[in-house]
Backbone as CSV, one residue per row, in Angstrom:
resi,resn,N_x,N_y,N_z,CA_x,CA_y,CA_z,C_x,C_y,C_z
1,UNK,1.067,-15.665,-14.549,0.097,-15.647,-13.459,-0.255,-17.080,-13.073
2,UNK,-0.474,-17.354,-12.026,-0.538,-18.846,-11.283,-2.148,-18.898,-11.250
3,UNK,-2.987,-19.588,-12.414,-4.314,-19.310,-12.310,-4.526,-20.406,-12.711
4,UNK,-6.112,-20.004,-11.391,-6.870,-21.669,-10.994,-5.569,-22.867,-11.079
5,UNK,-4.626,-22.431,-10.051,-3.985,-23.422,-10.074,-4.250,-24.056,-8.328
6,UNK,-4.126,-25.518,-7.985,-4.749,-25.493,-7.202,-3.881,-25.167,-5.583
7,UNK,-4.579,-24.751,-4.699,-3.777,-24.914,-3.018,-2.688,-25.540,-3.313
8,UNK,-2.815,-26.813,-3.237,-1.555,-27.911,-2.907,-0.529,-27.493,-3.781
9,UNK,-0.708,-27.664,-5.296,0.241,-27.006,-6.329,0.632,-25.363,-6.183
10,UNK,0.150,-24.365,-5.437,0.758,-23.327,-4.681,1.462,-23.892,-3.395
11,UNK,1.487,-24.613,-2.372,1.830,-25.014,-1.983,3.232,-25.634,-2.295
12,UNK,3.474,-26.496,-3.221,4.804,-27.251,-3.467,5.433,-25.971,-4.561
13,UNK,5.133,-24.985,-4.990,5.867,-24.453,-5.305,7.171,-23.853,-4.348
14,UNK,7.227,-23.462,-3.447,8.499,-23.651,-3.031,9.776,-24.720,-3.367
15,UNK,8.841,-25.891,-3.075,9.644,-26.827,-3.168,10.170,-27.299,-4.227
16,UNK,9.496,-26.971,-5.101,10.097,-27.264,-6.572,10.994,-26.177,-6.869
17,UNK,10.885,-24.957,-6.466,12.065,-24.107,-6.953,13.464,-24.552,-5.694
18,UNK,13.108,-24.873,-4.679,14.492,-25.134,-3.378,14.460,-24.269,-3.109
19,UNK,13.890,-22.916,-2.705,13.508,-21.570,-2.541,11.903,-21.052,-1.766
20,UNK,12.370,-19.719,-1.199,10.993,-19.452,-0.728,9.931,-19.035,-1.658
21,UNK,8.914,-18.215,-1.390,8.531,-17.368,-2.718,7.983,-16.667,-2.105
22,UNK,7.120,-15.502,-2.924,6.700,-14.518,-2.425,5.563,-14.220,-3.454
23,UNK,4.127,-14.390,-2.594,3.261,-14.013,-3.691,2.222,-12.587,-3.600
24,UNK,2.148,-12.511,-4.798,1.254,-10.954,-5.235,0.101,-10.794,-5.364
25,UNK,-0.972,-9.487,-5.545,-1.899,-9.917,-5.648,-2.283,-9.579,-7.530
26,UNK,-1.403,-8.801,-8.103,-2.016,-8.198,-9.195,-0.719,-8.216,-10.014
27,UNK,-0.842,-7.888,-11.793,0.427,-7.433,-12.595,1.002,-6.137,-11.907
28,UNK,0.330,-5.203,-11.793,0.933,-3.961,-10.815,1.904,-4.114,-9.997
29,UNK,1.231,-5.188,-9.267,2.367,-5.297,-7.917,3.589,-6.439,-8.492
30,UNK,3.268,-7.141,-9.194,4.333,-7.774,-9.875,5.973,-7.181,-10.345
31,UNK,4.992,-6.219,-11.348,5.831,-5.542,-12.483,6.915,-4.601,-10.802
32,UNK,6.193,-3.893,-9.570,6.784,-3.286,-9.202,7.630,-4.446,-8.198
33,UNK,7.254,-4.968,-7.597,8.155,-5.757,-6.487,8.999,-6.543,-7.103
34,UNK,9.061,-6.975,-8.307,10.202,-7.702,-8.525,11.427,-7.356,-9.310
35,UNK,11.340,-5.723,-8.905,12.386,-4.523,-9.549,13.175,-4.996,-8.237
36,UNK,12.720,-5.176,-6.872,13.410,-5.346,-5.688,13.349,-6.584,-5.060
37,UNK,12.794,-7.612,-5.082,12.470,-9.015,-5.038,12.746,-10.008,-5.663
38,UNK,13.463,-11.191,-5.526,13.214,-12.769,-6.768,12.127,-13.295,-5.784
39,UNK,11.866,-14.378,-7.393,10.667,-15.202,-6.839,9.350,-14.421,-6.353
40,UNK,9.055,-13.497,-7.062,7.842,-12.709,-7.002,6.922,-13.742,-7.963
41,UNK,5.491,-13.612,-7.766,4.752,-14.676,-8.441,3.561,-14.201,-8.054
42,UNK,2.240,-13.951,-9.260,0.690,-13.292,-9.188,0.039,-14.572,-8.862
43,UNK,-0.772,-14.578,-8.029,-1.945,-15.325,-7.763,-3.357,-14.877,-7.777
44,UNK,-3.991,-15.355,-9.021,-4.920,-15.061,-9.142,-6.064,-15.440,-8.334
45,UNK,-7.468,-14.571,-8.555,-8.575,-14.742,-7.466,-9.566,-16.277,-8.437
46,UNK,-9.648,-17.121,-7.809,-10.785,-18.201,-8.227,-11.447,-18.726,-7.134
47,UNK,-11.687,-18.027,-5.947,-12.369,-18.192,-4.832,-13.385,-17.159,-4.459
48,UNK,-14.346,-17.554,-3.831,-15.222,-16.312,-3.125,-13.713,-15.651,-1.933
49,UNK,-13.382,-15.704,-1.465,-12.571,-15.209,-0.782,-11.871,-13.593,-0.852
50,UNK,-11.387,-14.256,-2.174,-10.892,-13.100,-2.724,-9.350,-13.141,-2.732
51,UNK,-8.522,-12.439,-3.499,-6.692,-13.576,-3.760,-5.952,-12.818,-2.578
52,UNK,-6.509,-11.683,-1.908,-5.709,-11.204,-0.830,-6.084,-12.441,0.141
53,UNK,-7.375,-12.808,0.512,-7.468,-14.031,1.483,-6.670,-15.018,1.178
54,UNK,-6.624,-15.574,0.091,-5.848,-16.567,-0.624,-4.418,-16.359,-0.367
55,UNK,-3.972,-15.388,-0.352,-2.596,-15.473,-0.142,-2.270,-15.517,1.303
56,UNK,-2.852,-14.582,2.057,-2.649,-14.398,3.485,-2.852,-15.998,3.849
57,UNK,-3.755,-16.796,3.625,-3.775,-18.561,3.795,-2.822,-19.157,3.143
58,UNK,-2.388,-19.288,2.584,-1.253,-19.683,1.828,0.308,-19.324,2.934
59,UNK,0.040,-18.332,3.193,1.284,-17.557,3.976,1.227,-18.174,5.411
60,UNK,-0.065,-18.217,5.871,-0.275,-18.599,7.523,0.370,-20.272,7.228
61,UNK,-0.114,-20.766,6.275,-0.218,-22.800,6.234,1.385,-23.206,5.687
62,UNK,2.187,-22.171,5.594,3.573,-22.502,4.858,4.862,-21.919,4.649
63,UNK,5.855,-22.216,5.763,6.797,-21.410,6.079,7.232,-20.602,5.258
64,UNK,7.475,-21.650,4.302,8.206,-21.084,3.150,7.500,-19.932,2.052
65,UNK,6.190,-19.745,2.217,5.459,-18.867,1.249,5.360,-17.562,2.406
66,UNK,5.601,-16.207,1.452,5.244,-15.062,1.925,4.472,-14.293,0.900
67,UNK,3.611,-13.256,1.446,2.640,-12.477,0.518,2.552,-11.250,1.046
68,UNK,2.880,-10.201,-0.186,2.831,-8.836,-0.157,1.375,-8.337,-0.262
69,UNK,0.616,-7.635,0.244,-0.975,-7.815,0.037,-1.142,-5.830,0.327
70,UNK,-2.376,-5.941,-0.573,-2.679,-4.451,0.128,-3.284,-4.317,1.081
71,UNK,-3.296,-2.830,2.009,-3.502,-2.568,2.874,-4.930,-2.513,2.955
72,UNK,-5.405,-1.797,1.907,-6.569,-1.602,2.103,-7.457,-0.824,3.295
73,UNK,-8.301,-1.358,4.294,-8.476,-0.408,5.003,-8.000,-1.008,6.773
74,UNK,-7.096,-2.392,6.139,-7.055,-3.315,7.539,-6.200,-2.233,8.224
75,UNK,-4.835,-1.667,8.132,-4.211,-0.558,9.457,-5.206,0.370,9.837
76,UNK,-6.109,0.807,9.125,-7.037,1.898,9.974,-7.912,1.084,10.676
77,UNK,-8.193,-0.118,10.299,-9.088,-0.920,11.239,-8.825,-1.648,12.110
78,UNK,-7.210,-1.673,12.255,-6.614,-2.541,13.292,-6.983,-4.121,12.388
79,UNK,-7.191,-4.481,11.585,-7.463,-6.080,11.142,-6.394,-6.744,10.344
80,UNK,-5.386,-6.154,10.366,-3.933,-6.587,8.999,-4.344,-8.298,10.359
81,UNK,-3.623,-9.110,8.657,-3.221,-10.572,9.709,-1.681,-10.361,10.603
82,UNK,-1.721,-11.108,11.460,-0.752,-11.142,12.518,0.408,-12.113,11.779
83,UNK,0.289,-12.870,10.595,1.108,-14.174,10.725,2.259,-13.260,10.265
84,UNK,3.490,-13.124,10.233,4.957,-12.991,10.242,5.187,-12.899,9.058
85,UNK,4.500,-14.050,8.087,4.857,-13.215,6.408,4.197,-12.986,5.642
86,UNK,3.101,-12.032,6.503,2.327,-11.675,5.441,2.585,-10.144,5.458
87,UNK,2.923,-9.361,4.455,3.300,-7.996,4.569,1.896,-6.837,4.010
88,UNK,1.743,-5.385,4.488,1.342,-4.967,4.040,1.626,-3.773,3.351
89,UNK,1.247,-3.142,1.682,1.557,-1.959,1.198,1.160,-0.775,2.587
90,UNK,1.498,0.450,2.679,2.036,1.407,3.036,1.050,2.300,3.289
91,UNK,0.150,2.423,2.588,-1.038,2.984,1.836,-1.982,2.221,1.558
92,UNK,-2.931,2.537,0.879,-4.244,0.986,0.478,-4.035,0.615,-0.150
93,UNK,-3.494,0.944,-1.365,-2.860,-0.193,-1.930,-1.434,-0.241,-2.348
94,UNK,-0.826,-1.091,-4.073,0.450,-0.676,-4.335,0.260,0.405,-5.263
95,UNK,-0.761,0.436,-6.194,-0.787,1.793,-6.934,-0.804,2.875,-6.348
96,UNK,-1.707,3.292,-5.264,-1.679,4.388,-4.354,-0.500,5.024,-3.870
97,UNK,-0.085,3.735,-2.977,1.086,3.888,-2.473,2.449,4.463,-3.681
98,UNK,2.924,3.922,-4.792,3.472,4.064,-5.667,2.821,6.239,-6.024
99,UNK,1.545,6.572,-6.339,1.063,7.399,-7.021,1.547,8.344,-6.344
100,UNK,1.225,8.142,-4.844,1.346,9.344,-3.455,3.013,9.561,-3.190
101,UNK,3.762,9.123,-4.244,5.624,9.361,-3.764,6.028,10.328,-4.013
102,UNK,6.929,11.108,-3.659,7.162,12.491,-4.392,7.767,11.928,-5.899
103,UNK,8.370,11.009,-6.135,9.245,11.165,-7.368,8.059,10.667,-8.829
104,UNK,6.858,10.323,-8.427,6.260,10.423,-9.071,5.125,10.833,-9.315
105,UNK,4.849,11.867,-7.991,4.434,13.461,-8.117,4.674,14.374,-9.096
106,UNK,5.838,14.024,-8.849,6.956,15.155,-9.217,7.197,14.776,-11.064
107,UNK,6.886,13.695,-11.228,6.887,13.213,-12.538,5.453,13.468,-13.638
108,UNK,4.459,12.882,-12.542,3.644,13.863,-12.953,3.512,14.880,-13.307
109,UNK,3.542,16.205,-12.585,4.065,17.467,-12.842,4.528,17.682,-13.919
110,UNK,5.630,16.933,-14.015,6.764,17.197,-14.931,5.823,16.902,-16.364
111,UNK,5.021,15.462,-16.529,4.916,15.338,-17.752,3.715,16.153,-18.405
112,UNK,2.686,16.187,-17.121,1.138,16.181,-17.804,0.670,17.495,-16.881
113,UNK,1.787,18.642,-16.177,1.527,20.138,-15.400,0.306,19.440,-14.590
114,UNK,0.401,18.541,-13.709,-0.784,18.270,-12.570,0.019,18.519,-11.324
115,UNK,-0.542,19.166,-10.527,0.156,19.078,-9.243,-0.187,18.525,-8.263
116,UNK,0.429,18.363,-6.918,0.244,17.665,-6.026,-1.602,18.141,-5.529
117,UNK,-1.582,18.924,-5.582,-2.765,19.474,-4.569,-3.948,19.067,-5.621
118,UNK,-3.762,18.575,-6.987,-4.425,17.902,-7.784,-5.118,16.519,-7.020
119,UNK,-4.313,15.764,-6.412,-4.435,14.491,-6.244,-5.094,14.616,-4.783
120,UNK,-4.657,15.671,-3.904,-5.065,15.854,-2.357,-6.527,16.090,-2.391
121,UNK,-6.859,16.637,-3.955,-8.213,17.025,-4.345,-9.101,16.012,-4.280
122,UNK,-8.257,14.679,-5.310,-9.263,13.665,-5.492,-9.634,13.133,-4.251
123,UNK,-8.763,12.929,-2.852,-8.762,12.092,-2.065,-10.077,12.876,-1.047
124,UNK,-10.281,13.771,-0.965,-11.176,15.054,-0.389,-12.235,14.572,-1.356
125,UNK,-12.695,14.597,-2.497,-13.774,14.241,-3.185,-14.465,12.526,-3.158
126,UNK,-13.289,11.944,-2.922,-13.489,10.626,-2.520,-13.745,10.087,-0.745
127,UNK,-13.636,11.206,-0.452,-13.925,10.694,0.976,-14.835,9.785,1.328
128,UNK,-16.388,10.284,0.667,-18.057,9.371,1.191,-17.464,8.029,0.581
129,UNK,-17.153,7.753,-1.184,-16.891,6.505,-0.935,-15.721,6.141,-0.512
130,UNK,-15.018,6.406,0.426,-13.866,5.592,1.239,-14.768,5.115,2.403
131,UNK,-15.606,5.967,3.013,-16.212,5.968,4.044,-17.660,4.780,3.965
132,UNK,-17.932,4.104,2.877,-18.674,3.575,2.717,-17.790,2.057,2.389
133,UNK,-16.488,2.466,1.920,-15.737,1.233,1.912,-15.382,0.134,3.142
134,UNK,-15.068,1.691,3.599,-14.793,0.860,5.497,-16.055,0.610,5.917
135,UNK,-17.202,0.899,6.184,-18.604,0.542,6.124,-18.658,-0.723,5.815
136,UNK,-18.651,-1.241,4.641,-18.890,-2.728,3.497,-17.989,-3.563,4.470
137,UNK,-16.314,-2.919,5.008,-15.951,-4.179,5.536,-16.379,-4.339,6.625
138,UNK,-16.145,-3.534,7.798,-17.041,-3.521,9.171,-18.159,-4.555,9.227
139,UNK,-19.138,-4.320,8.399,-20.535,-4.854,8.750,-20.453,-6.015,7.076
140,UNK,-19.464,-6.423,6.899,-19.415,-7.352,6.221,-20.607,-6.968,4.798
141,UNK,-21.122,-5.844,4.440,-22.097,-5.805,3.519,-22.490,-6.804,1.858
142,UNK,-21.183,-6.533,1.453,-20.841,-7.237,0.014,-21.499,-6.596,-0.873
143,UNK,-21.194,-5.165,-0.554,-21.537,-3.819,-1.494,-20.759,-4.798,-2.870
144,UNK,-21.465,-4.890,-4.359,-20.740,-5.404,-5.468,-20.094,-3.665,-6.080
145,UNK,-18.938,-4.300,-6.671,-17.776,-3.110,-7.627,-18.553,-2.423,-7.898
146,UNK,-19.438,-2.893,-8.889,-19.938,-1.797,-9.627,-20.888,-0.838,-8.999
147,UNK,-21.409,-0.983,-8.109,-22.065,0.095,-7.195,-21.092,0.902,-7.121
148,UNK,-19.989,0.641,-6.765,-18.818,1.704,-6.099,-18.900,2.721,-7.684
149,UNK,-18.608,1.806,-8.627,-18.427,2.795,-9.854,-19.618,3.824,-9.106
150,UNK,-20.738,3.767,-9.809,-21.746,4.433,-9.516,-21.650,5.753,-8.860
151,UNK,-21.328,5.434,-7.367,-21.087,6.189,-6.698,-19.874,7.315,-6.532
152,UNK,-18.826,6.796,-7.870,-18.057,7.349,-8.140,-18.463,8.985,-9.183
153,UNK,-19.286,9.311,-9.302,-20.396,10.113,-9.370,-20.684,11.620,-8.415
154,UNK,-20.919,10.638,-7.187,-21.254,11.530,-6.196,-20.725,12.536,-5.479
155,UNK,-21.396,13.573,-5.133,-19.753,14.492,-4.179,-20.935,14.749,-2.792
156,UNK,-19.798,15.303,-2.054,-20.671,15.646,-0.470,-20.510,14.940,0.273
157,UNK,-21.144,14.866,1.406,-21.126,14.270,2.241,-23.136,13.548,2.716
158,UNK,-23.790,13.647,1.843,-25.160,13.159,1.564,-25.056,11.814,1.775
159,UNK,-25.030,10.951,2.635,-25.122,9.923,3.076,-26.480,9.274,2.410
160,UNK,-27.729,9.728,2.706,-28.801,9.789,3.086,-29.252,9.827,1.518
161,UNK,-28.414,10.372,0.499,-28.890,9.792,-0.982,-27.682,9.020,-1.885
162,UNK,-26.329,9.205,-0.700,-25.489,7.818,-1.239,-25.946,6.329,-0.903
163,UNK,-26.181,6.151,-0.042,-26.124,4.523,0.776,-27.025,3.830,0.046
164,UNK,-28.671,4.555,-0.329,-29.203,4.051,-0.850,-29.159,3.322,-2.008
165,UNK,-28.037,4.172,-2.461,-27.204,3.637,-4.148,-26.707,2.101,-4.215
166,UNK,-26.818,1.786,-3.036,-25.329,0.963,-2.704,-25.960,-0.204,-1.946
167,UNK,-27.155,0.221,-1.209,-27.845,-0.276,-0.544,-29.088,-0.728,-0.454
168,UNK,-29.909,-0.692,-1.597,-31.563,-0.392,-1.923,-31.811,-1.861,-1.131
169,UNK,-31.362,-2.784,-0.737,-32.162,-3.664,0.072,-32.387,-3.315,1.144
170,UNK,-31.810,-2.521,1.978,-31.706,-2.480,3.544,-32.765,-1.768,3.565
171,UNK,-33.237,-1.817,5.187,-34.213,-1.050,5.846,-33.751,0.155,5.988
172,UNK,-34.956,1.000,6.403,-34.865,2.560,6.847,-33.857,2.673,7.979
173,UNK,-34.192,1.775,8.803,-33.560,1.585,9.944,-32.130,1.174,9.941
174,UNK,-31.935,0.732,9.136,-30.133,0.358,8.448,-29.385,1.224,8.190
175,UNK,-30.387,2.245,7.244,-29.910,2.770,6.850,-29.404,4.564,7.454
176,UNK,-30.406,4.325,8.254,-29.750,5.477,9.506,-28.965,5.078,10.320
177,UNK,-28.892,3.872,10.349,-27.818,3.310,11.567,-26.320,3.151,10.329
178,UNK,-26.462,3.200,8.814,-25.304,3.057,8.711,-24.587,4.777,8.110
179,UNK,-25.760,5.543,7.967,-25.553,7.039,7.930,-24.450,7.295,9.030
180,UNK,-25.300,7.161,10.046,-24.666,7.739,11.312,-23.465,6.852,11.603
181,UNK,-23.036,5.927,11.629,-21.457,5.276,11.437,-20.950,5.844,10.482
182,UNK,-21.464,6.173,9.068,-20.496,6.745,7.975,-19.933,8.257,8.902
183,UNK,-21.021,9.111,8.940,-20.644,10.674,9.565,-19.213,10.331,10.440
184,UNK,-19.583,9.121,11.171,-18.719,9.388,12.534,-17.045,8.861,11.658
185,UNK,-16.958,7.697,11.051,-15.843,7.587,10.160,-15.083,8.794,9.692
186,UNK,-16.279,9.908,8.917,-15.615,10.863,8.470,-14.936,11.517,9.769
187,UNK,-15.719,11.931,10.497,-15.558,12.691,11.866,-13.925,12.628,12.162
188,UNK,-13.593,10.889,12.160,-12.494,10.472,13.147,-11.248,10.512,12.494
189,UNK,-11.063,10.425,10.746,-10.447,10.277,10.062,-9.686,11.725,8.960
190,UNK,-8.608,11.752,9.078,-8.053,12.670,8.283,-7.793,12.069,6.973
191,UNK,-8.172,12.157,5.654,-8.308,11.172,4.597,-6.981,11.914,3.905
192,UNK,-6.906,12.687,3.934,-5.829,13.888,3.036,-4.379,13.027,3.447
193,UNK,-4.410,13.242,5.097,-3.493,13.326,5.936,-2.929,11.145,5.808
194,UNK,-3.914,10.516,5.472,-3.926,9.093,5.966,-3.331,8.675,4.658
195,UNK,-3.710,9.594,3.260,-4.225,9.170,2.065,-4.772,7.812,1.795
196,UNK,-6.273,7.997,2.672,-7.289,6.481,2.116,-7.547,6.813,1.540
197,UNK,-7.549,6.009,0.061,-8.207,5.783,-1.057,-7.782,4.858,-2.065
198,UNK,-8.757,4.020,-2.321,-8.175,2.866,-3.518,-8.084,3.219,-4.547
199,UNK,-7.100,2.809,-5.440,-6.560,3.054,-7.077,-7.779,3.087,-7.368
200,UNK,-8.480,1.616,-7.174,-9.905,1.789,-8.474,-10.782,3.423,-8.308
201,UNK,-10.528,3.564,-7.324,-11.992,5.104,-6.723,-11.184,6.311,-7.552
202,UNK,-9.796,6.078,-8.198,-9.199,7.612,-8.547,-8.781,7.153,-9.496
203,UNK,-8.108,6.163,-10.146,-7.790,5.756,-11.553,-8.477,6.586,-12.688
204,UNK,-9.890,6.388,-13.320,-10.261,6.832,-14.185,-10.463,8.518,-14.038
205,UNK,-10.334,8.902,-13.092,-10.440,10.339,-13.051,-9.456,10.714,-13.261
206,UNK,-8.083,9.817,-13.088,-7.022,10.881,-13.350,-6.458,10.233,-14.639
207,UNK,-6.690,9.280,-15.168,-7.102,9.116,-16.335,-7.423,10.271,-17.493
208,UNK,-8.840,10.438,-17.270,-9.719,11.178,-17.621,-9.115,12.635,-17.637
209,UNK,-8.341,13.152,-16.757,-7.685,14.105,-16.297,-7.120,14.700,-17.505
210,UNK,-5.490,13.452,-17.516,-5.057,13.770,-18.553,-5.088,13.146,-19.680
211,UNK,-5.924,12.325,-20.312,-5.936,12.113,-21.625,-7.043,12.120,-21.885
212,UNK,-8.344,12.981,-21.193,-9.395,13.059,-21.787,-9.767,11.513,-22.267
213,UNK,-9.296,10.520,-22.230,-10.190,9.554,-22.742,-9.913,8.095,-21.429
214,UNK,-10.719,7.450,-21.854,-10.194,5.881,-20.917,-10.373,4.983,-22.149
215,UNK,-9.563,4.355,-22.044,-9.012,3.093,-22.540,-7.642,2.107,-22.080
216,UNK,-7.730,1.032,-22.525,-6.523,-0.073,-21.564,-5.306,0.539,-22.139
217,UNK,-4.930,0.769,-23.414,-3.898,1.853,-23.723,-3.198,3.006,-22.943
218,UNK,-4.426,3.965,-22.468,-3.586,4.529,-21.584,-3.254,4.543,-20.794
219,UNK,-4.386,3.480,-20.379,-3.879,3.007,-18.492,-2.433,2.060,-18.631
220,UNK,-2.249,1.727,-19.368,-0.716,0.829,-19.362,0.152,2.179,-19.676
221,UNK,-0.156,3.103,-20.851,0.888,4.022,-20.801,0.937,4.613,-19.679
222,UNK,0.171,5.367,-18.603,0.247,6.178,-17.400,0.992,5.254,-16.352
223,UNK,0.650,3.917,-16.472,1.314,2.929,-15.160,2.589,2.589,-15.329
224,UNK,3.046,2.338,-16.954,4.476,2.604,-17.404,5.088,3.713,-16.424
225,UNK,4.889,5.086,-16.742,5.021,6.153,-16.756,5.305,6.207,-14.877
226,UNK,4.516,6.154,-14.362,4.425,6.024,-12.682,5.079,5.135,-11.900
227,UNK,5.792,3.767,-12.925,6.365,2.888,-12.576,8.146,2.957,-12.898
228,UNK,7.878,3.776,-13.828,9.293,3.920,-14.603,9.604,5.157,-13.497
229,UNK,9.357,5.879,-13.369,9.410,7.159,-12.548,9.867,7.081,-11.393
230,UNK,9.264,5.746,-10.962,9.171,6.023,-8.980,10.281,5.376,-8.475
231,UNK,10.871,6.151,-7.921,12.502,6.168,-7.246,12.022,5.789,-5.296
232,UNK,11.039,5.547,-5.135,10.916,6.280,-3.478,10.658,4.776,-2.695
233,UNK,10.864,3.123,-3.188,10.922,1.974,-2.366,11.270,1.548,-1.624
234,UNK,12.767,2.151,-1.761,13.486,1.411,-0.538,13.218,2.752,0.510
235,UNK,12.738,3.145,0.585,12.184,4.129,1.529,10.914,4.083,2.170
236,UNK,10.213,3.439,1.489,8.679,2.555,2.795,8.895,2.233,3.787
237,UNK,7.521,1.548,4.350,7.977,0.636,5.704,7.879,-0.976,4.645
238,UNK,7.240,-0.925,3.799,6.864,-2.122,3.082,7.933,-3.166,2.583
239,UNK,8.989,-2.465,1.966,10.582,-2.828,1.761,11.269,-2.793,3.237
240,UNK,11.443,-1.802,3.791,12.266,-2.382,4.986,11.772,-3.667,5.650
241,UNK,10.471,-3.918,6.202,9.831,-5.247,6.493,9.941,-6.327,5.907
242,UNK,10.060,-6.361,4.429,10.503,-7.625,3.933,11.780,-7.633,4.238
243,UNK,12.801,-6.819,4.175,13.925,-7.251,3.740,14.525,-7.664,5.140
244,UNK,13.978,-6.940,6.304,14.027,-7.399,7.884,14.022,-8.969,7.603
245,UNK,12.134,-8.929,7.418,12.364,-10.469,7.288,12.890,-11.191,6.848
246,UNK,13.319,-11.378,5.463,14.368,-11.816,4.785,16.043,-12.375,5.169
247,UNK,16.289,-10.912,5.840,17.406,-11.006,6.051,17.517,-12.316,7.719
248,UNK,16.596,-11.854,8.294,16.679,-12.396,9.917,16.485,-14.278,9.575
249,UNK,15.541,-14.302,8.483,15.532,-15.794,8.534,16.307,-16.546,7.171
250,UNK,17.694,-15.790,7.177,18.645,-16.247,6.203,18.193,-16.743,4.627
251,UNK,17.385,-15.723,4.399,16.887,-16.015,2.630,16.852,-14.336,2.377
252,UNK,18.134,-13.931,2.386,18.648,-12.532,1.705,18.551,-12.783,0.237
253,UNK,18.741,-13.770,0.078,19.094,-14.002,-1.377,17.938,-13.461,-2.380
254,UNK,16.297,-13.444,-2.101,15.345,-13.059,-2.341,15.273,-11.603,-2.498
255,UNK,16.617,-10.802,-2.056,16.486,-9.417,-2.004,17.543,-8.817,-3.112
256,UNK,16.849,-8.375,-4.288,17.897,-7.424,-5.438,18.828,-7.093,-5.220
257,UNK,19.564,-6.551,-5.637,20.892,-5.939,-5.105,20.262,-4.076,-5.296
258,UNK,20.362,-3.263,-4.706,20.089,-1.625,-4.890,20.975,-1.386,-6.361
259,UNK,19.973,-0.993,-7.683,20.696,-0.176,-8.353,21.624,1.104,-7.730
């Protein structure tokens, strides 16, 4: 992992390899993109920013650097960056994206009898906080993580005794004005159909699911398991886009060969 290392020294890394690179935001996305990628490389967060900003800057200031980033909620919001190499996962993120494939649906199934309509479940139960996610970015809030845990709790559509969770500074008046934007989010959005939802909001539940317990143990065994499994990459838009790019500005070489 490339940590607290500084701009400039991300920067000349290209140049020290004679090569482009391509940076990540997490081990997740590591371990998976560089089954199909060289020169994959984690950049860690040591900024208020946050390492998806960090990379997307990195990517805009330097031909030679590109960054795979999650989606998060920028395609439903119209906000992905415009610069040329900065790519986005498929889904909100790469775990998601990876979880929601058939071949490791289907692996699921296979190992731990969960089925698909298992997971269509969580995303239906997770709706309010997706809907409070896109909320936080919209109006810039800086809802902190652990609220979200919290709220990971909640079911319904009760605005009106979620926000407050999340929100105990705001006014009355905020807080009906951000009720009534949440409703209308739900209103406009098919969540099932879009599958919004971040790893962190469904991880421990399906966790919890099947091994009855949480610990870092099983979350490495289940991500093994989902990673070893998933056959369905070169079938994104996420892989075809790099490898477009790749290929068009003569650094194929960055692209695996297809087992």
């Amino acid at each position: 992992m490339l940590k607290y290392i500084s701009e400039e020294s991300l920067q000349n890394i290209p140049k020290m390899l004679e090569n482009p690179v391509i940076f990540v935001e997490g081990n997740f996305d590591n371990k998976l993109y560089s089954k199909y990628f060289n020169n994959i490389f984690i950049v860690s967060n040591d900024t208020n920013f946050g390492v998806k900003n960090k990379i997307i800057h990195l990517a805009q200031n330097n031909d030679n650097i590109m960054g795979i980033v999650d989606a998060d909620f920028d395609k439903l919001e119209n906000t992905c960056c415009n610069c040329p190499r900065v790519f986005y996962t498929d889904l909100c993120d790469a775990e998601t994206m990876v979880l929601f494939s058939p071949s490791v649906l289907e692996a699921v199934n296979e190992f731990f009898q969960i089925d698909k309509s298992y997971f269509e479940n969580i995303l239906d139960e997770y709706k309010v906080i997706t809907a409070i996610r896109i909320l936080d970015k919209r109006y810039n809030l800086g809802i902190p993580f652990k609220k979200f845990t919290t709220l990971l709790k909640s079911k319904g559509e009760n605005f009106d005794q979620s926000l407050p969770i999340v929100l105990n500074s705001a006014s009355e008046e905020q807080l009906k004005q951000y009720c009534t934007e949440c409703q209308r989010i739900l209103s406009k959005n098919n969540f099932k159909q879009l599958k919004i939802c971040r790893w962190h909001d469904i991880e421990n539940k399906i966790i919890s699911k099947i091994y009855k317990v949480n610990n870092r143990s099983t979350k490495i065994s289940f991500e093994y398991i989902i990673l070893t499994r998933y056959k369905n990459f070169l079938e994104t838009d996420l892989y075809k886009e790099v490898c477009a790019f790749l290929r068009d500005n003569n650094i194929s070489n960055l692209i695996k060969p297809e087992e």
